[in-house]
C-alpha positions as a printed NumPy array, in Angstrom:
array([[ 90.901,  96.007,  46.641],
       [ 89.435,  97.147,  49.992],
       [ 86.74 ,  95.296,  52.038],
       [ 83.476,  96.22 ,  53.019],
       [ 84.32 ,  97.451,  56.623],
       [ 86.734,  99.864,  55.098],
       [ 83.987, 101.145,  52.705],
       [ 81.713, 101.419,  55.267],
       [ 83.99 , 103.154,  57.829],
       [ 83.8  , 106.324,  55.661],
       [ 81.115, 108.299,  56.802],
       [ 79.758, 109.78 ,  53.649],
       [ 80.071, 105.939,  51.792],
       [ 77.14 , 105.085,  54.986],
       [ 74.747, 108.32 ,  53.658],
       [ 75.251, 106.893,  50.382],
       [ 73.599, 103.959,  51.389],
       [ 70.926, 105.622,  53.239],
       [ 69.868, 107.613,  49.967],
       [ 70.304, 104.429,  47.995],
       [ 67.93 , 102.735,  50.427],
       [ 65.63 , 105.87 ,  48.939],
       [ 66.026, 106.038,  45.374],
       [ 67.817, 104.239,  42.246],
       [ 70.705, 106.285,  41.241],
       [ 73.28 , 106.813,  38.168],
       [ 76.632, 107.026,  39.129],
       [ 77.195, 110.292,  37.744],
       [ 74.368, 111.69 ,  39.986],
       [ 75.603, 109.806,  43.363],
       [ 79.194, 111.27 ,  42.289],
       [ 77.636, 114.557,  42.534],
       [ 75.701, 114.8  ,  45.219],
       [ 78.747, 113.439,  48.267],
       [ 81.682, 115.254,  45.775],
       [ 83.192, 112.094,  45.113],
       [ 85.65 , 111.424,  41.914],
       [ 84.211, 108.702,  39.514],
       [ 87.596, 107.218,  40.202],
       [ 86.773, 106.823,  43.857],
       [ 83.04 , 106.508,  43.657],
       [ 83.737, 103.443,  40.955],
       [ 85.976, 101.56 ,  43.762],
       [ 83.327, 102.083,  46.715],
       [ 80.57 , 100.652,  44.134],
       [ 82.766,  97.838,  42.651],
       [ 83.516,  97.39 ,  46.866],
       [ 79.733,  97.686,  47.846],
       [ 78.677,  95.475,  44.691],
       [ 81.264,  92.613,  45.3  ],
       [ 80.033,  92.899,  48.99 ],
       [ 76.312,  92.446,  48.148],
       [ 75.647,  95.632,  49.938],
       [ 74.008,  97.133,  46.832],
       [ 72.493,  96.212,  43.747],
       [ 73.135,  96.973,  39.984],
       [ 70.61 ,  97.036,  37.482],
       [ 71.159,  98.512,  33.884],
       [ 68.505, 100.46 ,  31.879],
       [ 69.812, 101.291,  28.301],
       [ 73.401, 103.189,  28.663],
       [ 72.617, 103.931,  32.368],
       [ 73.253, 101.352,  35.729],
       [ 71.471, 102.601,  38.478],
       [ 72.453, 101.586,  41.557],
       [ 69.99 , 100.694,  44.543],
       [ 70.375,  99.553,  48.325],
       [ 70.229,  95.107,  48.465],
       [ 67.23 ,  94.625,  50.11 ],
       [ 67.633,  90.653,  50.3  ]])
């Protein structure tokens, strides 16, 4: 498992957090929008999560996926 300062020393993982700082998001959608695999997008949430960088709140089927604001 990697740590947060690897996560964060990929460029597009940082302009995920700014749009997360923006808007609630599914990982599907965040997956799309920087081109990432779910494979790899999964591992820079689980990173982010575990990390208390972002926040995971689940609505139904869907976890969306927000910047921690504490």
């Amino acid at each position: 498992m990697g740590s947060a300062w690897e996560a964060l020393s990929d460029e597009s993982v940082i302009e995920m957090l700014l749009l997360l700082n923006k808007i609630d998001m599914i990982p599907t959608a965040i997956a799309e929008h920087f081109n990432f695999t779910l494979p790899a997008l999964s591992s820079h949430l689980r990173i982010l999560k575990d990390s208390d960088l972002i926040t995971e709140k689940k609505q139904g089927k869907n976890r969306f996926y927000s910047l921690n604001r504490n």
